[in-house]
DRENDO-1510 file (C-alpha; in Angstrom, 1 decimal, always signed):
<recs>
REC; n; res; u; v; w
REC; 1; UNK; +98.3; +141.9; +119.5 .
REC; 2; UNK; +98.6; +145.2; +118.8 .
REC; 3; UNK; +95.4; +148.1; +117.9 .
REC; 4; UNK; +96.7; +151.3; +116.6 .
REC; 5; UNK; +95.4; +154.2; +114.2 .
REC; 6; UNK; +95.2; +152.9; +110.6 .
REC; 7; UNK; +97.5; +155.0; +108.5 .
REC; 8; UNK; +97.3; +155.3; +105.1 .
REC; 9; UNK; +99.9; +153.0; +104.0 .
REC; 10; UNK; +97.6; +150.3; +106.0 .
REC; 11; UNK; +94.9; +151.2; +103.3 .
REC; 12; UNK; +95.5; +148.8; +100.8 .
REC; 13; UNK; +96.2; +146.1; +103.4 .
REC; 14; UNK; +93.3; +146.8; +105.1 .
REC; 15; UNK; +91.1; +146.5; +101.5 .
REC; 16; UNK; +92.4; +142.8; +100.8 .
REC; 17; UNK; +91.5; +142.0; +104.4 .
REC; 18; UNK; +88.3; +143.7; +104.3 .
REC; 19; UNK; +88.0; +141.6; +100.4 .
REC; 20; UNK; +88.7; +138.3; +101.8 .
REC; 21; UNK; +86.7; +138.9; +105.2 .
REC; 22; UNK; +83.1; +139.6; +103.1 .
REC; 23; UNK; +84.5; +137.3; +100.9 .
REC; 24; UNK; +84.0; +134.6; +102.8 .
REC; 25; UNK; +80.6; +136.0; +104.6 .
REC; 26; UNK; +79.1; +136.2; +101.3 .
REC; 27; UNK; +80.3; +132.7; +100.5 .
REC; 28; UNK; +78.8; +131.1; +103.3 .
REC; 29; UNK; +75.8; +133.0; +103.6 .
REC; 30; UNK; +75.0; +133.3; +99.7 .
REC; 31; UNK; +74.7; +136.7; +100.2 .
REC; 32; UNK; +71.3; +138.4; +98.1 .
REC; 33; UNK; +73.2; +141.1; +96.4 .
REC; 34; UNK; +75.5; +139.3; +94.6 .
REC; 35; UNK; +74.2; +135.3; +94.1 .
REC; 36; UNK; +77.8; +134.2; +92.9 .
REC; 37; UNK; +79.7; +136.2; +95.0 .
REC; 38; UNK; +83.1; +137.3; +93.7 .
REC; 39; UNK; +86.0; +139.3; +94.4 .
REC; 40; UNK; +85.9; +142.7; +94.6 .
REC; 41; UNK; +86.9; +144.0; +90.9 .
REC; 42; UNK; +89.5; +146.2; +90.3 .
REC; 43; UNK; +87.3; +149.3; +89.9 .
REC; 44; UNK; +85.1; +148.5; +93.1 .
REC; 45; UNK; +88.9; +148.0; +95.0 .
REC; 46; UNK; +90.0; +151.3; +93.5 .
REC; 47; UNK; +86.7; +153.1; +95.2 .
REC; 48; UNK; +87.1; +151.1; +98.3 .
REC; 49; UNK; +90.6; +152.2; +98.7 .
REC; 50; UNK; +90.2; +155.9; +97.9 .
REC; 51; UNK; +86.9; +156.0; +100.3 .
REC; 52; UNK; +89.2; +154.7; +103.4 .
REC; 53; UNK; +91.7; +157.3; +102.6 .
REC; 54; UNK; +89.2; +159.7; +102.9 .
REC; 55; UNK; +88.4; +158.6; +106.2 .
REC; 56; UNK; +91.5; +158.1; +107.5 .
REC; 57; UNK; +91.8; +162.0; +106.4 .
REC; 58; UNK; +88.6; +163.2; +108.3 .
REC; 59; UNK; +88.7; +161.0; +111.0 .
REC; 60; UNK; +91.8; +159.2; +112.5 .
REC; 61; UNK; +91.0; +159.0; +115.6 .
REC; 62; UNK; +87.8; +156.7; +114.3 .
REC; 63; UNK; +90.1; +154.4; +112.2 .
REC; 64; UNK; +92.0; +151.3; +113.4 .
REC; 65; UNK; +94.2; +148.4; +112.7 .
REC; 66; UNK; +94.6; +145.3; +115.1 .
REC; 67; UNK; +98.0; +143.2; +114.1 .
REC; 68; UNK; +100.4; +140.7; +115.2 .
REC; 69; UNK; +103.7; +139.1; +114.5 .
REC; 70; UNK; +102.0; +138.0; +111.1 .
REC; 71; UNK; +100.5; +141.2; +109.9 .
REC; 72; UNK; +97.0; +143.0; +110.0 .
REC; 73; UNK; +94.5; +140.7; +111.6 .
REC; 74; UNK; +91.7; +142.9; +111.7 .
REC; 75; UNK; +90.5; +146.6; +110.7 .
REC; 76; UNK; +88.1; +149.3; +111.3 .
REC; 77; UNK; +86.7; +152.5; +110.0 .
REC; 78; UNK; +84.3; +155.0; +111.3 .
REC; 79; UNK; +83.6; +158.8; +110.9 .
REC; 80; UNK; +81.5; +161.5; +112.7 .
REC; 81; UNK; +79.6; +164.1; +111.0 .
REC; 82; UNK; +77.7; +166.9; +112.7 .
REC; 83; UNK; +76.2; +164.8; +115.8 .
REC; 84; UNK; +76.2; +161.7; +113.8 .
REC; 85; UNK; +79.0; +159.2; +114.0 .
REC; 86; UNK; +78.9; +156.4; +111.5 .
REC; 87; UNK; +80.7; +152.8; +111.2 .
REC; 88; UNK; +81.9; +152.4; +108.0 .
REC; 89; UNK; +83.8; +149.2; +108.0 .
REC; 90; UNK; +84.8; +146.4; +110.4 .
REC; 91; UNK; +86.4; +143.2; +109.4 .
REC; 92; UNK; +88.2; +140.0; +111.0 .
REC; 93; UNK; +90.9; +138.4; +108.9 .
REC; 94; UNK; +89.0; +134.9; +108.0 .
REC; 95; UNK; +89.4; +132.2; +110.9 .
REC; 96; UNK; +90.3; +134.3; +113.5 .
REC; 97; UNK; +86.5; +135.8; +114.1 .
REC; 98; UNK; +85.6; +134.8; +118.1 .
REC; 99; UNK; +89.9; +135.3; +118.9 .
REC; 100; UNK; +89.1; +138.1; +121.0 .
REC; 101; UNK; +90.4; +140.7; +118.3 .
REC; 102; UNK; +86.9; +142.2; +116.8 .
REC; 103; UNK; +85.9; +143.7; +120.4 .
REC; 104; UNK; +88.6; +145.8; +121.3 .
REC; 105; UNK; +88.7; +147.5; +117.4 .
REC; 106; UNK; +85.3; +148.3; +117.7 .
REC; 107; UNK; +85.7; +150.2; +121.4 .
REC; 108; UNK; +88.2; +151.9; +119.9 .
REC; 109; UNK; +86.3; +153.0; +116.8 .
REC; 110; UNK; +83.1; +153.6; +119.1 .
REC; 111; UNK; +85.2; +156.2; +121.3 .
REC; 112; UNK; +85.0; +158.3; +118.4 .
REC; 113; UNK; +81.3; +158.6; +118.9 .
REC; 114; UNK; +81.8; +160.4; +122.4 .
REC; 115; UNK; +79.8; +163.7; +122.3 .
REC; 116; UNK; +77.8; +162.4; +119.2 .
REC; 117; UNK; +73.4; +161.9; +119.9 .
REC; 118; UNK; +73.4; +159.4; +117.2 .
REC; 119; UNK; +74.7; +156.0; +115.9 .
REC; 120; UNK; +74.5; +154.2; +112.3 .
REC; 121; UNK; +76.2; +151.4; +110.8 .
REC; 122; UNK; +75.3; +149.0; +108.1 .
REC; 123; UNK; +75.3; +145.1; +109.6 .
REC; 124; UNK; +75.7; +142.0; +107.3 .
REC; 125; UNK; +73.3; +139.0; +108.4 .
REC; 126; UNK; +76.9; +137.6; +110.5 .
REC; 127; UNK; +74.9; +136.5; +114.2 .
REC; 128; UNK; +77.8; +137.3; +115.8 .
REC; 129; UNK; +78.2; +140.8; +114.2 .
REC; 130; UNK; +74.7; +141.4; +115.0 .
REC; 131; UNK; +74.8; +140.0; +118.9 .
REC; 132; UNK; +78.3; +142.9; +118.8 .
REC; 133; UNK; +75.8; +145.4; +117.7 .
REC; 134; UNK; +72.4; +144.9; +119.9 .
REC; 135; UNK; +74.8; +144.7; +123.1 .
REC; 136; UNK; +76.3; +148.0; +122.0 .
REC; 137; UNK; +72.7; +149.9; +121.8 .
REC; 138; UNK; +71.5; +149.7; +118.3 .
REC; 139; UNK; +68.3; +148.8; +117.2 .
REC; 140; UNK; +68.5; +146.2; +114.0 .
REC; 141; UNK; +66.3; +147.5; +111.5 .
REC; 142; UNK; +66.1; +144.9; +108.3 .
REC; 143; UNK; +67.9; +145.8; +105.0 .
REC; 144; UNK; +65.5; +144.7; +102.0 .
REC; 145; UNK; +67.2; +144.3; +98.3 .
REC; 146; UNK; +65.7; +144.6; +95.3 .
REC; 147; UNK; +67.7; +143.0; +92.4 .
REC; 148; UNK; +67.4; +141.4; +89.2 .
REC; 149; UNK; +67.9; +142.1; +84.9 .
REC; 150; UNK; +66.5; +145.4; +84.0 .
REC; 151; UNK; +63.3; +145.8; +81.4 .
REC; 152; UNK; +63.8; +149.2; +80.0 .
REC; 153; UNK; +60.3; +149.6; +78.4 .
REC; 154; UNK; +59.2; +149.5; +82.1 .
REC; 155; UNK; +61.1; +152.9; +82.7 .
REC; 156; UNK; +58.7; +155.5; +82.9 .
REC; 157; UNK; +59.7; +158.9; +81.3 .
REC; 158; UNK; +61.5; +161.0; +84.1 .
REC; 159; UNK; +61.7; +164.7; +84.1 .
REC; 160; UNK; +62.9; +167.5; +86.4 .
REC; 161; UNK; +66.4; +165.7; +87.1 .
REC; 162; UNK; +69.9; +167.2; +86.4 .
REC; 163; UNK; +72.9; +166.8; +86.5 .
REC; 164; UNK; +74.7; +167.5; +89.9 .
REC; 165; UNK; +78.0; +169.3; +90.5 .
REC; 166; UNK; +79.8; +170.5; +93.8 .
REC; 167; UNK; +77.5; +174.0; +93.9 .
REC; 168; UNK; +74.7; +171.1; +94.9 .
REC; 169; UNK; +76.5; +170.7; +98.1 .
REC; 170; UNK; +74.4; +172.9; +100.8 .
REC; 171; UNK; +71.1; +171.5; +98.9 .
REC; 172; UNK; +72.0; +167.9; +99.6 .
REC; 173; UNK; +73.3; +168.7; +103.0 .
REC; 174; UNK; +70.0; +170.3; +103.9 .
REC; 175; UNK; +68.4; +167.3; +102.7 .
REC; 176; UNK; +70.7; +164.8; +104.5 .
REC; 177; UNK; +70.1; +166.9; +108.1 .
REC; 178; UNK; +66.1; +166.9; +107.6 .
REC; 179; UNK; +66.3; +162.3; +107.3 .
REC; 180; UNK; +69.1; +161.4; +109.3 .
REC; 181; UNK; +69.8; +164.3; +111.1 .
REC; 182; UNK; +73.3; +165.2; +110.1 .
REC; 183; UNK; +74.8; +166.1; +106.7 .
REC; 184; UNK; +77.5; +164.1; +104.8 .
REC; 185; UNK; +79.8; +167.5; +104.7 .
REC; 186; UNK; +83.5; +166.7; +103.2 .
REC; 187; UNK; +81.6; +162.7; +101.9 .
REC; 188; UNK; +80.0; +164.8; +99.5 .
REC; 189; UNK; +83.1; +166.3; +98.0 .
REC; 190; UNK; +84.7; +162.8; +97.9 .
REC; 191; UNK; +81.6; +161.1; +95.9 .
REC; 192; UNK; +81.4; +164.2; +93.4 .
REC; 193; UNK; +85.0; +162.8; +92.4 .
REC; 194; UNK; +83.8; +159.2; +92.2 .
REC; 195; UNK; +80.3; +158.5; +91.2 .
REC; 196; UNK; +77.8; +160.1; +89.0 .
REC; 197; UNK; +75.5; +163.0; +91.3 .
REC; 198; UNK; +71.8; +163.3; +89.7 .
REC; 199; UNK; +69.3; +166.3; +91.4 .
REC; 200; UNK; +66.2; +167.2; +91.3 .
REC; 201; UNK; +65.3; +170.8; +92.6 .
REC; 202; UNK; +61.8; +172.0; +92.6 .
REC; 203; UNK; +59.0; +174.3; +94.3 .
REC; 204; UNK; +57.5; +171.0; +95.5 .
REC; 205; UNK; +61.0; +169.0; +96.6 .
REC; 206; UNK; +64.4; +168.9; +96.8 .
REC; 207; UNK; +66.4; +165.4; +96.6 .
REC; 208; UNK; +70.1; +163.9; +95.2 .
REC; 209; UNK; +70.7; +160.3; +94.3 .
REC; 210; UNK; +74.2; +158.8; +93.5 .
REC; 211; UNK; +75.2; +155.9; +90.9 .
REC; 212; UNK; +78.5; +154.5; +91.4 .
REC; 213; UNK; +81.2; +153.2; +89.4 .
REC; 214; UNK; +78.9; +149.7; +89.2 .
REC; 215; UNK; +76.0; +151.9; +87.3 .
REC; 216; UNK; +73.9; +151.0; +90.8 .
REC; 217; UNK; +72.6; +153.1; +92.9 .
REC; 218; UNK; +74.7; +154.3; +96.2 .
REC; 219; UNK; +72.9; +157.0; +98.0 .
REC; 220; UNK; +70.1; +158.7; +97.9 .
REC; 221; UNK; +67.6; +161.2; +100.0 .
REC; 222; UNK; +64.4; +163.5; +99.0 .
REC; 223; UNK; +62.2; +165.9; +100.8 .
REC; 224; UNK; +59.3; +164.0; +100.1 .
REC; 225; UNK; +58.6; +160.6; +98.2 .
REC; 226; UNK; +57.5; +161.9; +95.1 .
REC; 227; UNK; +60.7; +163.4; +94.6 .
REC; 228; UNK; +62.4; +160.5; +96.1 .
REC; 229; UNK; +60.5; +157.7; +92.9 .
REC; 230; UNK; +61.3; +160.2; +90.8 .
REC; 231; UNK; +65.3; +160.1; +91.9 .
REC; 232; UNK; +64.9; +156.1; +92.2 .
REC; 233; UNK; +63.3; +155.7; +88.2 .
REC; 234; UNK; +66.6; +158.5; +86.9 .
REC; 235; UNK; +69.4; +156.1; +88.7 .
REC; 236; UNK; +68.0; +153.2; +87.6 .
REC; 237; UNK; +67.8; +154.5; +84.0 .
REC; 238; UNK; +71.5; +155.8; +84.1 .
REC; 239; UNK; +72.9; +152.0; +85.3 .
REC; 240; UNK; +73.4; +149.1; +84.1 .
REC; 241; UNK; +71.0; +146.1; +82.8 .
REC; 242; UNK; +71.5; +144.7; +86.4 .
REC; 243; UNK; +70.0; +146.7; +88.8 .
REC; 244; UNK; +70.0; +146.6; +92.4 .
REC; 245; UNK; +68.5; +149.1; +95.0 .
REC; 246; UNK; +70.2; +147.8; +98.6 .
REC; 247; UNK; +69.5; +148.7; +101.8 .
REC; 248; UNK; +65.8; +149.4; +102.1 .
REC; 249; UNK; +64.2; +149.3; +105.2 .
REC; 250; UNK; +60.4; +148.8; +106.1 .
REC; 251; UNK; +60.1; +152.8; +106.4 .
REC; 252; UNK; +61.1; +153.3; +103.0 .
REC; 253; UNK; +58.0; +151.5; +101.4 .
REC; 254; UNK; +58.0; +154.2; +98.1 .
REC; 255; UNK; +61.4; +152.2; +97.2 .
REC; 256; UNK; +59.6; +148.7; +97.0 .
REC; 257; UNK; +56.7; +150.7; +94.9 .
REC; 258; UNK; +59.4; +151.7; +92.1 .
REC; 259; UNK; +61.3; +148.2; +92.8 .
REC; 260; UNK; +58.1; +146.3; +91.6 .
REC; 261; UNK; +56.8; +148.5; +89.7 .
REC; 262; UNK; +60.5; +147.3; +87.7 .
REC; 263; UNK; +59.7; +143.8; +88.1 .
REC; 264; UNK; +62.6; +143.0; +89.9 .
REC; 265; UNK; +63.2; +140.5; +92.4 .
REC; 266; UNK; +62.9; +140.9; +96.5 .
REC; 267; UNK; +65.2; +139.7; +98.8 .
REC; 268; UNK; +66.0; +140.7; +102.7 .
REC; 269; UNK; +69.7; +140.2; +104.1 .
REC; 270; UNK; +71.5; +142.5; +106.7 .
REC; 271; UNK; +70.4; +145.3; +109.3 .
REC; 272; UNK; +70.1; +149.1; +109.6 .
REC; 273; UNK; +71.7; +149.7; +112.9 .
REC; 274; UNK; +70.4; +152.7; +114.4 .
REC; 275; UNK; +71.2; +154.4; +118.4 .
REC; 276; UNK; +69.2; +157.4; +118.9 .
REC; 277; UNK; +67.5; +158.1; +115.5 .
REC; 278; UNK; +64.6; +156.5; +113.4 .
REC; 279; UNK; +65.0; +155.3; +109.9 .
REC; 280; UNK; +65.9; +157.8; +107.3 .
REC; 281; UNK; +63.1; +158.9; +105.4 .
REC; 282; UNK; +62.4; +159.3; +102.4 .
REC; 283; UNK; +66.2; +158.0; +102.4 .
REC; 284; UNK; +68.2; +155.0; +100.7 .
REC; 285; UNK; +71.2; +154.6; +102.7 .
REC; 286; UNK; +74.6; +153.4; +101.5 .
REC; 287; UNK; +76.9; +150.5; +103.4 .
REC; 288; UNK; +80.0; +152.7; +104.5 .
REC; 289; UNK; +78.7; +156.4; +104.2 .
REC; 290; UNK; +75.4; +156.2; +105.8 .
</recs>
């Protein structure tokens, strides 16, 4: 087995065995987001494709392939920003999980993070991906989901949110360092070119939330929590009639207010993996970016 840097003509490889790896996860595991999982779509493999490129642009050195005399058998991504590095993605082709090939791509993806005072990645409910994690220092915070059809006469009306454009950049940078201590920097410029930016700017707050090519919400993070339900209520009135806000953790307890306040369903699956930080807060994090 060979580990190498990924290369861009590795990316779409690297999506259909990233696809067939969560694929399966979700399969087994029913997975809460999604209760008849499916194959990525063509849009959501076009965004998953052009995010990689990205950061196999910003950050070679923290993205790797692992193959053999059959092709790629496994794959990783990660990125640092400021003194934050940040796994993006990791996956195992199916049936080859516990062959000895998931350890050495992740040290190679973690030697990124040299010189960096914190950690974050996004962990499915997979106990052996989570055993990888606690023995590599992270705390496990649980991921909450709230899911479920959308009742638009709930929606309360929503003012002092605009739309966001590229001069928004240093706002939601200031934002990102004050919850997680680092800001998203050239991420920004590649969601701008993917997903729909929403802002709110005001004496008493300052916040961003993103909604991406599924009308759900991706990202989002507020000086305070008034700003942040007010963010939450905008992104779920610009998707779709299915909403879902992933990736909540117990610290972030103004998301479950707006989530029930909806009327939609509850569900916990996953972990916030954290090394030398707290939560993010007021902060709703997204899978890959962080």
């Amino acid at each position: 087995m060979l580990i190498r840097p990924m290369t861009l003509d590795d990316v779409p490889a690297a999506e259909r065995l990233s696809d067939a790896a969560f694929f399966e996860l979700d399969s087994r595991q029913r997975r809460v987001t999604e209760p008849d999982p499916q194959p990525r779509s063509p849009a959501h493999q076009a965004t998953w494709e052009s995010r990689t490129a990205h950061f196999v642009r910003t950050d070679p050195a923290g993205c790797w392939v692992a193959e053999d005399d059959t092709g790629m058998v496994g794959m990783v991504t990660s990125f640092r920003r400021e003194t934050l590095w940040c796994l993006a993605t990791y996956a195992v082709r199916p049936g080859l999980q516990g062959a000895g090939i998931g350890r050495p791509l992740l040290a190679a993806a973690m030697d990124h993070a040299r010189g960096c005072t914190r950690a974050a990645l996004a962990s499915s409910a997979d106990p052996k991906a989570v055993r990888v994690y606690h023995r590599a220092g992270f705390a496990l915070h649980p991921q909450m989901h709230l899911t479920g059809p959308l009742d638009r006469s709930l929606l309360p009306v929503v003012t002092k949110v605009r739309e966001g454009s590229a001069s928004d950049i240093d706002l939601m940078d200031s934002v990102d360092r004050a919850a997680r201590g680092a800001g998203h920097g050239p991420d920004h410029e590649w969601m701008l070119g993917v997903w729909r930016l929403l802002v709110s700017d005001t004496t008493t707050g300052s916040g961003y939330a993103y909604v991406d090519e599924r009308g759900r919400l991706a990202l989002l993070g507020a000086s305070n929590r008034r700003t942040a339900t007010r963010l939450l209520w905008a992104a779920l009135a610009e998707g779709g009639e299915h909403a879902a806000i992933t990736h909540v953790t117990g610290a972030n307890q103004w998301a479950l207010d707006v989530g029930f306040a909806a009327r939609l369903h509850l569900t916990q699956e996953g972990y916030l993996g954290l090394r030398g930080m707290k939560p993010p807060v007021p902060y709703v994090h997204h899978g890959a970016l962080l």
